[in-house]
MARVEXVEX-19417 format. One record per residue (C-alpha): chain; z, x, y. Coordinates in nm, 2 decimals, decimal comma, always signed. Layout:
BEGIN
[atom A; [Z; X; Y]]
...
This chain:
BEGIN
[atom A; [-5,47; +2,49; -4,77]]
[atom A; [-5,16; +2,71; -4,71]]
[atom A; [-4,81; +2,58; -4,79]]
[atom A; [-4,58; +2,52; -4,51]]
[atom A; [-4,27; +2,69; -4,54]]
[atom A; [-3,94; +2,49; -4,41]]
[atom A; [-3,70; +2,71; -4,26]]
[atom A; [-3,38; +2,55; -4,34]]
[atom A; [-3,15; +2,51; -4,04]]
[atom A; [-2,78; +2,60; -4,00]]
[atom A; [-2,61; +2,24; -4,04]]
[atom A; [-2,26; +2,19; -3,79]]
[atom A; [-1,98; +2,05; -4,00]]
[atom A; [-1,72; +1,82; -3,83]]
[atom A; [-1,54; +2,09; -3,76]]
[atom A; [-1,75; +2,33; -3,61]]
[atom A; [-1,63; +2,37; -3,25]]
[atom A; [-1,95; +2,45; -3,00]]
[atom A; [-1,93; +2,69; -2,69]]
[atom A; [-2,00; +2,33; -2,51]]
[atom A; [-1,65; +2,21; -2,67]]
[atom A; [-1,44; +2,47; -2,64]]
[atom A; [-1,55; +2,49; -2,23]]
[atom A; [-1,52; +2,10; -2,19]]
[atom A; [-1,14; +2,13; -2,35]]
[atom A; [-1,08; +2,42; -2,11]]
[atom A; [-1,15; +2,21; -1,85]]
[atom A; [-0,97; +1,91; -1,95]]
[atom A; [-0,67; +2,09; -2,01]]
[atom A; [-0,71; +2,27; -1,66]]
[atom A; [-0,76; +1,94; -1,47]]
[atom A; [-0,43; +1,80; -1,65]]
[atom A; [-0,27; +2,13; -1,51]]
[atom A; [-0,37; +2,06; -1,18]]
[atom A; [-0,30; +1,70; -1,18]]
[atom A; [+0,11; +1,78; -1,30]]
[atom A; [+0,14; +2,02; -1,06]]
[atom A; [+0,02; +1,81; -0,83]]
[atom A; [+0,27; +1,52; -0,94]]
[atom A; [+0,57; +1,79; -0,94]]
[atom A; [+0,45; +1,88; -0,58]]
[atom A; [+0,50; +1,54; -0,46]]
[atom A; [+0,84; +1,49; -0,57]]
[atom A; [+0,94; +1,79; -0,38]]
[atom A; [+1,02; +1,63; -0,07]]
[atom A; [+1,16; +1,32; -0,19]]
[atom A; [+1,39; +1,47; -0,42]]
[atom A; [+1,50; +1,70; -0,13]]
[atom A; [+1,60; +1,43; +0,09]]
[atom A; [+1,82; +1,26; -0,22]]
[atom A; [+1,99; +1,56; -0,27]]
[atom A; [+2,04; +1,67; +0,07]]
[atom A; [+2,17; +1,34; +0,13]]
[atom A; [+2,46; +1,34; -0,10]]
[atom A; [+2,57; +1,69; +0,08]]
[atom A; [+2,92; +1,72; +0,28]]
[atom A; [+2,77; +1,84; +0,64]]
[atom A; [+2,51; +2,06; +0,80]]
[atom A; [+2,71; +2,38; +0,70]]
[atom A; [+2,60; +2,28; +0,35]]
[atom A; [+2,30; +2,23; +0,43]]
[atom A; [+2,25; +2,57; +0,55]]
[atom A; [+2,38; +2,76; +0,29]]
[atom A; [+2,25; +2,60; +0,00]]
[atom A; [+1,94; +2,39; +0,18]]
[atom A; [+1,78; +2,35; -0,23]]
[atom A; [+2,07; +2,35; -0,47]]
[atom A; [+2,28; +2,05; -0,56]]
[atom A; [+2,57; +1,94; -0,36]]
[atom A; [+2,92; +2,11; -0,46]]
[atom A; [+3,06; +1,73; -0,44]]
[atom A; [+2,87; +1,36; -0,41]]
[atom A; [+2,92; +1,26; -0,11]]
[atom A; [+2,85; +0,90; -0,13]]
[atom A; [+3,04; +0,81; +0,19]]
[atom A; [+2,70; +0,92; +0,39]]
[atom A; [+2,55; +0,60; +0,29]]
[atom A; [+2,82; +0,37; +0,41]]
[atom A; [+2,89; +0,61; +0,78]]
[atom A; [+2,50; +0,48; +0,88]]
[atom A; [+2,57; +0,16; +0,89]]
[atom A; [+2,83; +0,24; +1,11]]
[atom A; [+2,65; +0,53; +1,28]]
[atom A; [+2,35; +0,22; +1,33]]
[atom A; [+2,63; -0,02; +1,52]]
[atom A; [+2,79; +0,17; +1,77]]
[atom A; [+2,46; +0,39; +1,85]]
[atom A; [+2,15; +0,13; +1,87]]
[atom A; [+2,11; -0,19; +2,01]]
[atom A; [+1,99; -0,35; +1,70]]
[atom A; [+2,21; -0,35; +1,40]]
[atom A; [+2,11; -0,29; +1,07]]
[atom A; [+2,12; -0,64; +0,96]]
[atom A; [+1,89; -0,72; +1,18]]
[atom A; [+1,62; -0,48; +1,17]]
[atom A; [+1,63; -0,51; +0,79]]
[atom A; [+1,61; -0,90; +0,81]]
[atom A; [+1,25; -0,85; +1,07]]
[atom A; [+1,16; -0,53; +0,76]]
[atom A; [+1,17; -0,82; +0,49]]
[atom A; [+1,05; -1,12; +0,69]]
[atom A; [+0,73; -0,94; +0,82]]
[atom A; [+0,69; -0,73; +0,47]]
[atom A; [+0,63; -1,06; +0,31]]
[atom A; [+0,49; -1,30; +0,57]]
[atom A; [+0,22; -1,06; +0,71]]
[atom A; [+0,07; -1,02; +0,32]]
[atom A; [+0,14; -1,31; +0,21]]
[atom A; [-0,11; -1,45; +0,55]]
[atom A; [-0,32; -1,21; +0,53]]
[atom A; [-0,39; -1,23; +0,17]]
[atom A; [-0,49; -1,61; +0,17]]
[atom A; [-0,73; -1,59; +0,44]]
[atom A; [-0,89; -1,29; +0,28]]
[atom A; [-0,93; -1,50; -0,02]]
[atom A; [-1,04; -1,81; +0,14]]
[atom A; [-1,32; -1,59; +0,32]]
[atom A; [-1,35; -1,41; +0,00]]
[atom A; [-1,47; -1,67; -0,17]]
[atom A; [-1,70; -1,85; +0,03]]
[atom A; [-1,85; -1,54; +0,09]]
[atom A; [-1,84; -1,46; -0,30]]
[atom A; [-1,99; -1,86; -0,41]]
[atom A; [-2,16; -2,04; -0,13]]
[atom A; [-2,50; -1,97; +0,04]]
[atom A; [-2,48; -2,06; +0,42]]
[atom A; [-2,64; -1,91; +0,76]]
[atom A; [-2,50; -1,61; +0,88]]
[atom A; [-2,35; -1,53; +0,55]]
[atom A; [-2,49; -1,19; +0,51]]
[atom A; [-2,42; -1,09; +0,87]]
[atom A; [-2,02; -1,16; +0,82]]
[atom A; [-2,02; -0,99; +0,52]]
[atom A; [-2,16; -0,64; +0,73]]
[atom A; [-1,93; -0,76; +1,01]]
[atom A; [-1,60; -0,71; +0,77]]
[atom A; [-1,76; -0,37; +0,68]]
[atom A; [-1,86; -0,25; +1,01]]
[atom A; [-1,49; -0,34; +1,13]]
[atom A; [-1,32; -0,17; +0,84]]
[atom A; [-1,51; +0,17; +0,92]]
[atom A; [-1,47; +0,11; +1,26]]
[atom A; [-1,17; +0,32; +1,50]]
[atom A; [-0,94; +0,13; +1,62]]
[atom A; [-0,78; +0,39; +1,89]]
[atom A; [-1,05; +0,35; +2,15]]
[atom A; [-0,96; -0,03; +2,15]]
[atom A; [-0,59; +0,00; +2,17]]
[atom A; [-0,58; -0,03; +2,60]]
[atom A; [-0,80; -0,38; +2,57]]
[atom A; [-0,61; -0,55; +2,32]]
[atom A; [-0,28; -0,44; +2,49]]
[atom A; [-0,43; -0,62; +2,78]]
[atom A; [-0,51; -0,94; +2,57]]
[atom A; [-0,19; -0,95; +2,38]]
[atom A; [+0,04; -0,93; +2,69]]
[atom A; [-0,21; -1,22; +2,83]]
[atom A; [-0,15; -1,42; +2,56]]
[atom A; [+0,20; -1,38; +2,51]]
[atom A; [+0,15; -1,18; +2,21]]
[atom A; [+0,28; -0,89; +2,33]]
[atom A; [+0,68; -0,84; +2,16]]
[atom A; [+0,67; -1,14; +2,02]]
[atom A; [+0,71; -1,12; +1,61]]
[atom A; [+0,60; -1,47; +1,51]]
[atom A; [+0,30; -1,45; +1,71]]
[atom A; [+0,26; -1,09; +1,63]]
[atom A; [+0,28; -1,20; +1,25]]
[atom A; [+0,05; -1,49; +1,30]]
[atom A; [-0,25; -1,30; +1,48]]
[atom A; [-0,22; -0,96; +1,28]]
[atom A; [-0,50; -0,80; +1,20]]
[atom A; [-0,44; -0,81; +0,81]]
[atom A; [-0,68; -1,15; +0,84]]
[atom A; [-0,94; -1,22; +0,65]]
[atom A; [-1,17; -0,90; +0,76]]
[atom A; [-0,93; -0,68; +0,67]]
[atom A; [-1,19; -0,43; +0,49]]
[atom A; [-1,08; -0,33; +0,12]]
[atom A; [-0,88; -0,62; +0,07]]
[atom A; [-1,20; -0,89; +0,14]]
[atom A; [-1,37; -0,60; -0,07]]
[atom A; [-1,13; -0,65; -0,35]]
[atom A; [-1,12; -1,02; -0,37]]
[atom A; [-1,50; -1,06; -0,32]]
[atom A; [-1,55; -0,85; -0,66]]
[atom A; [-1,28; -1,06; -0,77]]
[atom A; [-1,48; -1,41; -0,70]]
[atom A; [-1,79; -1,27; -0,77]]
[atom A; [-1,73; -1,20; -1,12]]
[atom A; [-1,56; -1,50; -1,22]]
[atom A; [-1,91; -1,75; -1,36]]
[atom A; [-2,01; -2,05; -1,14]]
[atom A; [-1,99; -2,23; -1,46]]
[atom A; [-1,61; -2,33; -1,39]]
[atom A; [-1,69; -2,50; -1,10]]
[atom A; [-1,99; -2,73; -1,22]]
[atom A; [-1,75; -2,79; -1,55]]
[atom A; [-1,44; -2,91; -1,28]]
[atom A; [-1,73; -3,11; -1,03]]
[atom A; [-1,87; -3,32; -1,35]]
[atom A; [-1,49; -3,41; -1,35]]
[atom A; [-1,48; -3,52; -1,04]]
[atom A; [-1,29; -3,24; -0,87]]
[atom A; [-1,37; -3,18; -0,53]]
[atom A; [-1,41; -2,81; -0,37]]
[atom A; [-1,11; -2,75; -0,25]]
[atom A; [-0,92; -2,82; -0,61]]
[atom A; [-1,22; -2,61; -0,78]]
[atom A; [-1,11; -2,33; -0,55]]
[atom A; [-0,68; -2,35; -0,56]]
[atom A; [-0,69; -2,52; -0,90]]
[atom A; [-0,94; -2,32; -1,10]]
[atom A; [-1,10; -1,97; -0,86]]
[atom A; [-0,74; -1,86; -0,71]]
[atom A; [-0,56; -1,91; -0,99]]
[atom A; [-0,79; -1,70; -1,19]]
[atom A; [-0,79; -1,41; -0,90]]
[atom A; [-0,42; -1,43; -0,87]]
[atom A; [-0,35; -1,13; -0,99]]
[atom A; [-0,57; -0,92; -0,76]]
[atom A; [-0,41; -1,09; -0,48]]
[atom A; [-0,07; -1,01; -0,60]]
[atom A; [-0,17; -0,63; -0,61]]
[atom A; [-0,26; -0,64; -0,26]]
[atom A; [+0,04; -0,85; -0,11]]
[atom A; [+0,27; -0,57; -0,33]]
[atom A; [+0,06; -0,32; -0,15]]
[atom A; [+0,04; -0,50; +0,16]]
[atom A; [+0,44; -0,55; +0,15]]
[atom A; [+0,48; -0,15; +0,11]]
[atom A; [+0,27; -0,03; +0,38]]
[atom A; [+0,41; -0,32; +0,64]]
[atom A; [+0,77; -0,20; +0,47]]
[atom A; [+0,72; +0,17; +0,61]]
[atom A; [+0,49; +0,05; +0,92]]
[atom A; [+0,67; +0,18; +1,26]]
[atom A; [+0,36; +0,21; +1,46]]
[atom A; [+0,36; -0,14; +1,49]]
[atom A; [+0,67; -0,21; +1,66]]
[atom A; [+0,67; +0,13; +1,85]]
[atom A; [+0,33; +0,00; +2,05]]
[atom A; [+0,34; -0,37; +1,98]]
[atom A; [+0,73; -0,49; +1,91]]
[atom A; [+0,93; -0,26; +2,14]]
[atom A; [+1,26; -0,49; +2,14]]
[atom A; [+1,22; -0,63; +1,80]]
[atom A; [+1,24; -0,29; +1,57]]
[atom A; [+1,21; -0,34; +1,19]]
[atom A; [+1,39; -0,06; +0,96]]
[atom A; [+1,14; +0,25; +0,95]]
[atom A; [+1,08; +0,17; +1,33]]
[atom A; [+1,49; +0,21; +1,34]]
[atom A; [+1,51; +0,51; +1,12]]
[atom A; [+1,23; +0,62; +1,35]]
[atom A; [+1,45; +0,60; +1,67]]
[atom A; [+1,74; +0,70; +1,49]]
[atom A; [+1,58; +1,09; +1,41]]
[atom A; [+1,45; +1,10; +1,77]]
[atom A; [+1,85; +1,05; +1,91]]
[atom A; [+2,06; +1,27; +1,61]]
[atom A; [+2,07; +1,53; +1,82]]
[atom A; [+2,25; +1,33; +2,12]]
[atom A; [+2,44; +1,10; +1,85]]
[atom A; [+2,59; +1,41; +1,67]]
[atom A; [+2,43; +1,27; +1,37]]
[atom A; [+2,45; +1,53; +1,07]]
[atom A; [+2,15; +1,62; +0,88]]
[atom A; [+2,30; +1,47; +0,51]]
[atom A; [+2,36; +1,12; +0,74]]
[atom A; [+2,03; +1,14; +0,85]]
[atom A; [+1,87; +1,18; +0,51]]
[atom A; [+2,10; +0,89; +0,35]]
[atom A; [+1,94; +0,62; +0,62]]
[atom A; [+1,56; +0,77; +0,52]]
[atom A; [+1,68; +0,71; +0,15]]
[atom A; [+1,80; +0,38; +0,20]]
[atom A; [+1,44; +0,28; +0,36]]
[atom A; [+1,31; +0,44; +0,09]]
[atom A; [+1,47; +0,29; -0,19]]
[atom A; [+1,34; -0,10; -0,18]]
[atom A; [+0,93; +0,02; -0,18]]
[atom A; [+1,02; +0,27; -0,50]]
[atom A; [+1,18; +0,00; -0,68]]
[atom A; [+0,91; -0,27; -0,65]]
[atom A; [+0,61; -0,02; -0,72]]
[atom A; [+0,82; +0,09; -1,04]]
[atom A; [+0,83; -0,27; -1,14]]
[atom A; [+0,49; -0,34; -1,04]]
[atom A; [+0,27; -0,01; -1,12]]
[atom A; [+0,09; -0,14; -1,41]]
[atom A; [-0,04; -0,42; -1,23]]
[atom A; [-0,11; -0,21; -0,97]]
[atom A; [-0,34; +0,06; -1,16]]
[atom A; [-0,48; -0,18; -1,37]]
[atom A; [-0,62; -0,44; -1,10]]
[atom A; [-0,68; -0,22; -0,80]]
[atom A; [-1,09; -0,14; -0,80]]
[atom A; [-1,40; -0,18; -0,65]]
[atom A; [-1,65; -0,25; -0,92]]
[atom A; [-2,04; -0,28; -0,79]]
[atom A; [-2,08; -0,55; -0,55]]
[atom A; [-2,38; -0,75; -0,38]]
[atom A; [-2,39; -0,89; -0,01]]
């Protein structure tokens, strides 16, 4: 018999760096280039309407449309209130009082019925329950532009039509309201069934098993989506421009307000100090509530 010979192989210390290393840190380091720049690009336009806003008139504004302001102006910020008074029908006040009342009643609503349907849909076996579970789907991918005319016709027959506490009671953050039921579903549907049997040999009932024990324990994926709910209802004009003519909130104001600068002699630093007042309340409660936010807000697998 002949004698195998071993070729001996070429052993790869710890820090040996392969071709398939070095071209996975080139890419990592390529996508964290993009991603900043990306960031940076973002803050452009903000930042712009800050500084712009802290400018002494338009003739600033001309000649130095990027660089910083040769004084702080602060005294923009206090001349839109006025500006707001004498110009619009609505004052300030107001439309900041219908911003903050329908920023936290509309998600606040909407949020509990999503996870009262949520839930059911998530725990309990019924008939139809796979059918309404496509039907909050189907609606979320479906346009809503083509349905605009009819439900203007049904709102004004109903006496829905520019009128906020009804318009706040029948929105359509409800409890179909696409990612949200999404969100909360997951939510129920990975909390065990074992809580519940634990609570009923108790004595609790289902309506304490779900407030008492299931809610509490998904509370803090309903808080992400009320924040996020309050946010996008915060800087929602579309609303009141089609639905709630007479009743305007803040960004439906603002909105009104850039349409008339021109005929309200309205400077271009004034206009930019009412934007960054809208602005500042949604920065402020996503800085406080970001991690919350990025840590809650997913959609792991889910099962009809």
């Amino acid at each position: 018999m002949t004698e195998r010979k071993l070729v001996p192989r070429p052993l790869i210390g710890k820090n040996t760096v392969t071709p398939m290393d070095l071209f996975s840190k080139v890419v990592y380091w390529v996508l964290w280039g993009v991603l900043i720049i990306y960031a940076l690009s973002m803050l452009v336009l903000p930042l712009y309407m800050l500084i712009t806003s802290l400018k002494a008139d338009n003739l600033e504004c001309v000649y130095n449309p990027f660089g910083l302001p040769a004084k702080l102006n602060w005294s923009n910020f206090s001349e839109i209130f006025v500006i707001f008074d004498e110009k619009l029908e609505v004052s300030v006040g107001s439309m900041f009082a219908v911003s903050i009342l329908t920023s936290v009643l509309k998600p606040l609503i909407g949020t509990f019925f999503t996870a009262c349907f949520a839930y059911v849909e998530a725990k309990y076996e019924f008939f139809g329950r796979r059918f309404f579970f496509s039907l909050g789907i189907v609606i979320m991918i479906l346009p809503i532009v083509g349905s605009m005319p009819s439900a203007m016709q049904i709102n004004k027959a109903l006496g829905v039509y520019d009128n906020l506490f009804l318009n706040i009671l029948t929105s359509p953050v409800g409890c179909f309201w696409g990612t949200n039921f999404l969100l909360m579903y997951g939510a129920f549907k990975s909390i065990p069934w074992d809580y519940a049997e634990a609570a009923q040999i108790d004595g609790a009932g289902r309506y304490r098993i779900f407030f008492d024990f299931y809610l509490r324990m998904a509370l803090p994926q309903a808080v992400v989506l009320m924040v996020l709910g309050f946010m996008g209802t915060w800087n929602d004009y579309g609303t009141y421009l089609v639905w709630l003519p007479s009743t305007p909130n803040i960004s439906y104001g603002m909105y009104l307000f850039n349409l008339r600068a021109g005929a309200y002699r309205v400077s271009l630093p004034e206009l930019m100090a009412g934007f960054t007042m809208v602005t500042i309340p949604t920065v402020i409660l996503y800085a406080c509530t970001q991690k919350i936010i990025n840590r809650k807000f997913m959609v792991g697998g889910l099962k009809g």
